[in-house]
VOLUM-792425 format. One record per residue (C-alpha): residue in three letters; x, y, z. Coordinates in steps of 0.001 Angstrom, whole numbers, plus 500000, padded with zeros to 6 digits. Each point is the difference from the previous one (the first is absolute). Example, Ala and Ser with C-alpha at 12.3 -4.5 7.8 and 13.67 -1.06 7.14 Angstrom:
2
ALA512300495500507800
SER501370503440499340
***
This chain:
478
UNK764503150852871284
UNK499866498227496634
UNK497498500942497741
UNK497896497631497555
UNK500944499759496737
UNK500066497298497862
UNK502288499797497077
UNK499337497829496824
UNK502258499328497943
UNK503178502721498875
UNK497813502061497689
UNK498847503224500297
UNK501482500028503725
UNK499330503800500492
UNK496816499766498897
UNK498717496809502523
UNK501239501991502891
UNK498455503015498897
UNK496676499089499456
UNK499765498123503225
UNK501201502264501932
UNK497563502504498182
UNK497463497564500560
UNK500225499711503576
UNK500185504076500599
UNK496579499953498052
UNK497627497599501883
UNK501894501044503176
UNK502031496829501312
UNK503191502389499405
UNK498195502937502637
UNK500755503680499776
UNK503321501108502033
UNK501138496612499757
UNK504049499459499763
UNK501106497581497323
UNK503607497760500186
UNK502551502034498134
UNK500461499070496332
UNK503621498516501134
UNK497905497590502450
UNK497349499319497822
UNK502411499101496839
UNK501336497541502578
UNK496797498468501115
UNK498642499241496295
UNK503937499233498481
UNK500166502481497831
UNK502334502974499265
UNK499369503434501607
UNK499895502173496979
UNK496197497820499142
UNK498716500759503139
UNK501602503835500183
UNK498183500704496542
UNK496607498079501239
UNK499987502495503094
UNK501060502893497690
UNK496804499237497617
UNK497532499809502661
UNK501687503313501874
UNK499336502039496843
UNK496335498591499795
UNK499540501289503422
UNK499831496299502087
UNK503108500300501875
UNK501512502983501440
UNK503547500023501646
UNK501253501455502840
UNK504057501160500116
UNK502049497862502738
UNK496156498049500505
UNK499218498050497674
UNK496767499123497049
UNK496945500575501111
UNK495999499241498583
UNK498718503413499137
UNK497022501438502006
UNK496312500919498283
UNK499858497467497554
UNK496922498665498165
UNK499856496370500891
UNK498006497284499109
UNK498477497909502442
UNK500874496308500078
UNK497278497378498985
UNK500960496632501848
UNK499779497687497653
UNK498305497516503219
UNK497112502069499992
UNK498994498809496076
UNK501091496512500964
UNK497218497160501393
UNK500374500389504077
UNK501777497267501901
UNK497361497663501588
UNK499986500302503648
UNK498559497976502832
UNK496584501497500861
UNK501268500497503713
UNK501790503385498522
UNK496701501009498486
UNK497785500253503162
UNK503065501609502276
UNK498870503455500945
UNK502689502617499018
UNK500190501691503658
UNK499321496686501904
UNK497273502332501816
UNK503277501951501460
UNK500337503515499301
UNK502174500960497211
UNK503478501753500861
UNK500401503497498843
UNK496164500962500891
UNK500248501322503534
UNK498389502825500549
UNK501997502887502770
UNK497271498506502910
UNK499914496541498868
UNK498763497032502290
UNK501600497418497543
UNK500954496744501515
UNK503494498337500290
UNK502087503555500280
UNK502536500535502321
UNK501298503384501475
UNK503457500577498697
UNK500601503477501620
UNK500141498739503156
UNK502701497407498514
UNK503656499872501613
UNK501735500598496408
UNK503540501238501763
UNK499732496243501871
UNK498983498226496832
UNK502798501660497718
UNK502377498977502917
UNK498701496390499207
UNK500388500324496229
UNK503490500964500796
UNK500444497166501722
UNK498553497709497389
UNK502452501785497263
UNK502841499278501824
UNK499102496400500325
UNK499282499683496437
UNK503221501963498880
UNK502484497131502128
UNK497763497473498655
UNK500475497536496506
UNK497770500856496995
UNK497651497182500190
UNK496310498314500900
UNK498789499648503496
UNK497841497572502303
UNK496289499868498494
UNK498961500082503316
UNK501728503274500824
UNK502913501445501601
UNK500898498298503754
UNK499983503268501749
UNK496341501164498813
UNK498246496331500400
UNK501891500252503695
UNK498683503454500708
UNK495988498983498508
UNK500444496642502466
UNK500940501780503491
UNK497746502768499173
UNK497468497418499830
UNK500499498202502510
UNK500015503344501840
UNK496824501568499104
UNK497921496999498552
UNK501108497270501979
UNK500754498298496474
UNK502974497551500974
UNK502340499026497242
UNK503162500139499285
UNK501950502172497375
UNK500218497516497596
UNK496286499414500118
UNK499252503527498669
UNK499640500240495849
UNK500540503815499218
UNK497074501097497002
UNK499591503294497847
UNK496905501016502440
UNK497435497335501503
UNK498684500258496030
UNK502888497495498561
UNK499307498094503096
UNK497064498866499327
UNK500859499340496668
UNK502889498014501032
UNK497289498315501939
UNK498085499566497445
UNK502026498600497601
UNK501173497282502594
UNK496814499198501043
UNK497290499848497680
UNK499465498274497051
UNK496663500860497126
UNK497040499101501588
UNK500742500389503675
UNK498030501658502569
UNK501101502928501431
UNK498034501546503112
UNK500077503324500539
UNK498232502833502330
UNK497030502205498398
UNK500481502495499674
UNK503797499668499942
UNK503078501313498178
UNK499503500047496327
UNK503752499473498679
UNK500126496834502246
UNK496940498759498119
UNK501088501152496969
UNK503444498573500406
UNK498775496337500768
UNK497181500438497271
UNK503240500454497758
UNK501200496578501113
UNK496735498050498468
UNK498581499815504326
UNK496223499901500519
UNK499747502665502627
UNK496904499029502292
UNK499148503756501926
UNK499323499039503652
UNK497886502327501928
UNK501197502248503287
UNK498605501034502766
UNK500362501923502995
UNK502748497405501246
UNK501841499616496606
UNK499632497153497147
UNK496703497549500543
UNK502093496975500177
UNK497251497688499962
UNK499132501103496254
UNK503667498835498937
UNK500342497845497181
UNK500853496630500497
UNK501800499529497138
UNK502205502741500029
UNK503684500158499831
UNK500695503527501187
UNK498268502352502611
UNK501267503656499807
UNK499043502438502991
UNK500828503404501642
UNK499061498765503181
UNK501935503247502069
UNK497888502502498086
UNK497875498559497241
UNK500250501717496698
UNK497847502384499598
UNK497604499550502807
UNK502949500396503123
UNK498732497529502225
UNK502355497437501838
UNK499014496257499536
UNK499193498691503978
UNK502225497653501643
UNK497112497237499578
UNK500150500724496243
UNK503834499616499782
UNK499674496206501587
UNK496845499346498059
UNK502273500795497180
UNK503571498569500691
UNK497628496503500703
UNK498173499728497043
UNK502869500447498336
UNK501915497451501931
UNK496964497736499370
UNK499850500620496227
UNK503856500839498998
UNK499365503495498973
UNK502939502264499906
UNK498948503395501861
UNK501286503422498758
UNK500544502898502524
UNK500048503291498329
UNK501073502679502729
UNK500266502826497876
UNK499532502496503050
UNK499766498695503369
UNK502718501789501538
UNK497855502776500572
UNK497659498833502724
UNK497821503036501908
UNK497858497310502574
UNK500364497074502053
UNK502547497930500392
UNK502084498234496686
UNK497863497139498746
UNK502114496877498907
UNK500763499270496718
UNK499044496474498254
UNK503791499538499466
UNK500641500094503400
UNK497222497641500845
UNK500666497811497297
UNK501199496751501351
UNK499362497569496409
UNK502395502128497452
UNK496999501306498408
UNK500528503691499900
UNK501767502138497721
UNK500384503707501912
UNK500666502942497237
UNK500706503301501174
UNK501429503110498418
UNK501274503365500294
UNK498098502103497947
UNK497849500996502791
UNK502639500566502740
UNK502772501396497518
UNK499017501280496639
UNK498356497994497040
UNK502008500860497595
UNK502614497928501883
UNK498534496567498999
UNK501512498118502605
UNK497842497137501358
UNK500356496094502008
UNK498622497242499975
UNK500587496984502841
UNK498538497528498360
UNK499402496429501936
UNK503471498381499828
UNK499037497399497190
UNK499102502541497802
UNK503387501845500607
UNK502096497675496777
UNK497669500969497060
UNK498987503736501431
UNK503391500815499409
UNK500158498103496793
UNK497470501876499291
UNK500895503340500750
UNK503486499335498044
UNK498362499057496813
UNK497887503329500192
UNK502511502681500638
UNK503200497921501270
UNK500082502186503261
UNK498763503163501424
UNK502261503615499593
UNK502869498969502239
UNK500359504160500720
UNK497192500374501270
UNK499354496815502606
UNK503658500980501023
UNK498239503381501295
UNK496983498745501336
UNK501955497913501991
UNK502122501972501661
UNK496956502299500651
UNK498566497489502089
UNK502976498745501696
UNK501007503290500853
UNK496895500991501920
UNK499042502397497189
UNK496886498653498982
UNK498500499541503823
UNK500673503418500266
UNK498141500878496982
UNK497055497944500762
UNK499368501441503685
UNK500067503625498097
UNK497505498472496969
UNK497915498481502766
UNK499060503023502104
UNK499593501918496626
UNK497308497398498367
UNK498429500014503496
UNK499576503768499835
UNK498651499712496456
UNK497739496870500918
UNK497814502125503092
UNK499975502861497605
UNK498016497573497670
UNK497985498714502491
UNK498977502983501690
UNK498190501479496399
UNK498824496379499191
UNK498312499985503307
UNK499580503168500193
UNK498622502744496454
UNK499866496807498189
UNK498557497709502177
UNK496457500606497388
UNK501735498256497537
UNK502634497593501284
UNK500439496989502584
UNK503178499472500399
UNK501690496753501228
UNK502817500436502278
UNK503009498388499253
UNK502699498884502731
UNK502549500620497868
UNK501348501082496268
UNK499969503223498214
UNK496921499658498882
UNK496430499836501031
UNK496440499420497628
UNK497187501690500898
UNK496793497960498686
UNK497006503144498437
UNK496426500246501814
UNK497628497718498406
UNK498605501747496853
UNK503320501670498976
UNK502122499037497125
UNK503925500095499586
UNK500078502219497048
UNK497727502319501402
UNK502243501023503094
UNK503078499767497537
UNK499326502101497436
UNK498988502884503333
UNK503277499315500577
UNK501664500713496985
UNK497919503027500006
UNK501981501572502479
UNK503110497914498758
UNK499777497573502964
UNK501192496354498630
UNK497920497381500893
UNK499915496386499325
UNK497052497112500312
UNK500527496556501080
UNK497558498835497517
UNK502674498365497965
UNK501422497851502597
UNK496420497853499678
UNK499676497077498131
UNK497161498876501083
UNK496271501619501598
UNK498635502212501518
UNK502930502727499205
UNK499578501992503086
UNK501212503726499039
UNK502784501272502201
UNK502687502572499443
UNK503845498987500777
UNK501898502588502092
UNK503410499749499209
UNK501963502356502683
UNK503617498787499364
UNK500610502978497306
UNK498003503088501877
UNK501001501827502771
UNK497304500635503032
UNK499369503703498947
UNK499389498798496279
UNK497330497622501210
UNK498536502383502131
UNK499847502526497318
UNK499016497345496965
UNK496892498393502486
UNK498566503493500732
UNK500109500776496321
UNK498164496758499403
UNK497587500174502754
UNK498828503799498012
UNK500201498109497339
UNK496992497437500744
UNK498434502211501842
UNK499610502322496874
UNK498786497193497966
UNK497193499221502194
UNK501815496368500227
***
C-alpha cells in the first residue's frame, strides 16, 4: 500500500522522508514487522528519484529502524523504544453532543461479548457445533459463483430477489405471514430494522410505546431518534393494552415470547391491540426474534397475519435460528411504508452483503435450513426440561420460574426477599454466568428475576452448572 508522506517543497528531500518515516516507527503508526513499498515504488509515489529515497532507507537501516530482508523486502525493526501518541483531540474542547448520548447505558443492560464464562447462561447465543457448515460452505459456493458471472456494481436496497423470495414462502409457511417477495425488505439483523423503522417513522417528540420490561437496544434505538418511550406494563397475557398511550405513534412488542419475561401475548390481547391501533393510527412493530422454537400448544398467530388495516410492520431475523454473527434480518413492513423503508435503508448502507443473502437463500430454498431447525429444536427442547427440572426441582428455594411456550430462553423470577446480585455473584463463584432482568425495567416495582439463556449450553452443561449453583446457595445460607 502507499505510505503517508508528505513532501514540501524540493529541499532537503532525504531528510522529509526520513524523519517521517522515523517518526512514525517511534510512536508506533509504522508497527514492528511491518513491510514498507520498495524505495523504487515509493520514489514513484512522492515523484522523486530513487537514489533520495535509497539513501533515506540506508540512514534509518544504519540507525537500526529498518532492517532488510534479501529477495523480501524493508522491514520496521522489532524491540524498539516508542513513544506513545498523544491525540491532539484529547487537549481540544469536546464536540457538544445531544444529551440523548449522555444517559445511553454502555451495555444497553445486555451482556457484553467476550465475557462468557465455560457454563454460561448468557442470553441471545446460539449453538454453532451442531451447525451444518459442509451445507453452508456448499451455499457460499454457490453465492461465489453467482457473484463471479455477475457485473461489479450496487444492488436492490431491499435485497437480493432470491433471499426476500425464500424469507416470504418461509413465512407464509411457518407464520402464516402472507406477502409476497417483493414485500420483504432484507436488514443487517432485526437491529437496523428497527432503525430503519425508526427513522421512517418518528419524528422528536413522538411517543413511542413499548413493553416493561422489554428489550433495551429497541428502547435505546428509538430514544436515539428524539421518541418519548412510554413503558407499558405486562402481565400474565402479554402488554396491558388498556394503559397504551393515546398519543403514540409507534407500539413495539414481542408478543410470541416477550423479552425477557417469555410469555406469549393471548389472542384477546392481539385484537385488543391490532384495534386500538386501527382506532388511533398507530403503526404496530412485531419483533419475532425467536418463535420458531415453540415446546407447547399449538402456534399462536402473529399480528401480521391478523392485521387487516396495514398497520403492522413484522421484523424477524436469523441470529437466533442461524448464527448472530450473520446479521441477516426482514422486515414486512405495511405496504405504504414499503417506498421510504427502502429509501431508507439505501441512504444507510446502500444494500445488504450481496454474498451472503445469496447463501442464505439458497439455504432455505434448498430445504437446508428446515432441516437444521428440526435438529436445533429437539436439542433446545432437551436443554429447556434440563432447566426446568433443577428450577423446579434443587432450586425451586430460590426460583419461580415462568414457563415459556416457546424461545431459547426462559426467566426465572427469585423468592421474595432475594436479590439479583446475591444469586449472581454464587454463581460466578463457581464460574456459573448469570444474568438479572433488572435492567429491562423502566419503571416500578423491579421484580428480581434471573434470565436463562439455553441457546449456547448443552443439556449436560446445565445440568452440571445448576448443581454447582444449587451448592452454591446452599453454602451461603441464601
Amino acid at each position: 500500500m502507499d505510505i503517508h508522506i508528505s513532501i514540501a517543497g524540493r529541499h532537503d528531500l532525504i531528510g522529509q522522508i526520513y524523519r517521517q518515516l522515523r517518526a512514525g516507527i517511534l510512536d508506533g503508526r509504522l508497527a514492528a514487522g511491518e513491510r514498507l513499498p520498495s524505495t523504487r515504488d515509493l520514489a514513484v509515489q512522492l515523484g522523486v528519484s530513487r537514489k533520495t529515497t535509497l539513501d533515506a532507507f540506508e540512514r534509518l537501516i544504519a540507525e537500526g529502524y529498518l532492517r532488510t530482508r534479501t529477495g523480501e523486502g524493508t522491514f520496521v525493526a522489532d524491540s524498539l523504544n516508542r513513544v506513545p501518541v498523544t491525540s491532539t483531540e484529547a487537549q481540544s474542547e469536546p464536540v457538544q453532543l445531544d444529551s440523548i448520548w449522555d444517559d445511553m447505558p454502555d451495555a444497553l443492560a445486555m451482556p457484553k461479548a467476550g465475557t462468557t464464562l465455560a457454563l454460561d447462561f448468557k442470553g441471545g447465543m446460539t449453538d454453532k457445533s451442531a451447525f451444518p457448515f459442509e451445507s453452508w460452505r456448499r451455499c457460499i459456493n454457490h453465492a461465489l459463483r453467482l457473484q463471479a458471472r455477475g457485473r461489479g456494481e450496487y444492488h436492490d436496497p431491499a435485497g437480493e430477489q432470491e433471499l426476500r423470495l425464500a424469507v416470504s414462502r418461509y413465512l407464509a409457511f411457518n407464520r402464516a405471514v402472507v406477502s409476497n417477495w417483493q414485500d420483504v425488505i432484507i436488514t443487517q439483523g432485526a437491529q437496523q430494522a428497527l432503525d430503519l423503522l425508526a427513522r421512517v417513522l418518528i419524528r422528536p417528540g413522538d411517543t413511542v410505546a413499548m413493553e416493561d420490561p422489554g428489550y433495551p437496544p429497541a428502547r435505546a434505538c428509538f430514544t436515539a431518534m428524539g421518541a418519548r418511550v412510554v413503558s407499558v406494563p405486562v402481565d400474565e397475557q402479554g402488554l396491558v393494552t388498556a394503559k397504551l398511550p393515546a398519543q403514540a405513534r409507534l407500539v413495539y412488542v414481542t408478543p410470541s415470547h416477550q423479552f425477557p419475561l417469555g410469555m406469549p401475548m393471548s389472542l384477546e390481547r392481539r385484537v385488543e391491540l391490532l384495534e386500538w391501533a386501527q382506532q388511533n393510527k398507530v403503526v404496530i412493530v412485531e419483533d419475532d426474534y425467536d418463535g420458531e422454537f415453540r415446546f407447547e400448544g399449538r402456534p399462536m398467530e402473529s399480528l401480521k397475519s391478523l392485521d387487516r388495516a396495514g398497520l403492522v410492520a413484522y421484523v424477524g431475523t436469523f441470529s437466533k435460528t442461524i448464527f448472530p454473527e450473520l446479521r441477516v434480518g426482514y422486515v414486512v413492513p405495511p405496504l405504504s411504508l414499503n417506498p421510504a423503508l427502502q429509501k431508507a435503508k439505501q441512504i444507510g448502507d446502500c444494500h445488504s452483503c450481496t454474498l451472503t443473502q445469496a447463501a442464505v437463500g439458497r439455504f432455505i430454498l434448498n430445504g437446508d435450513f428446515t432441516k437444521h431447525l428440526r435438529r436445533m429444536h429437539k436439542h433446545y427442547e432437551t436443554r429447556r426440561a434440563m432447566l426446568l427440572a433443577h428450577l423446579r426441582g434443587d432450586l425451586a428455594t430460590w426460583f419461580a420460574p415462568i414457563v415459556p411456550a416457546a424461545g431459547i430462553h426462559l426467566t426465572a423470577l427469585l423468592k421474595p426477599g432475594l436479590a439479583e446480585e446475591t444469586i449472581i455473584a454464587a454463581g460466578r463463584e463457581v464460574a456459573v454466568g448469570l444474568y438479572g432482568i433488572s435492567g429491562f425495567h423502566t419503571a416500578l416495582p423491579k421484580r428480581p428475576g434471573i434470565l436463562f439463556g439455553y441457546g449456547g449450553i448443552s443439556a449436560a452443561d446445565i445440568d452440571q452448572a445448576l448443581g454447582k449453583l444449587a451448592q452454591a446457595l446452599r453454602s451461603r445460607g441464601v
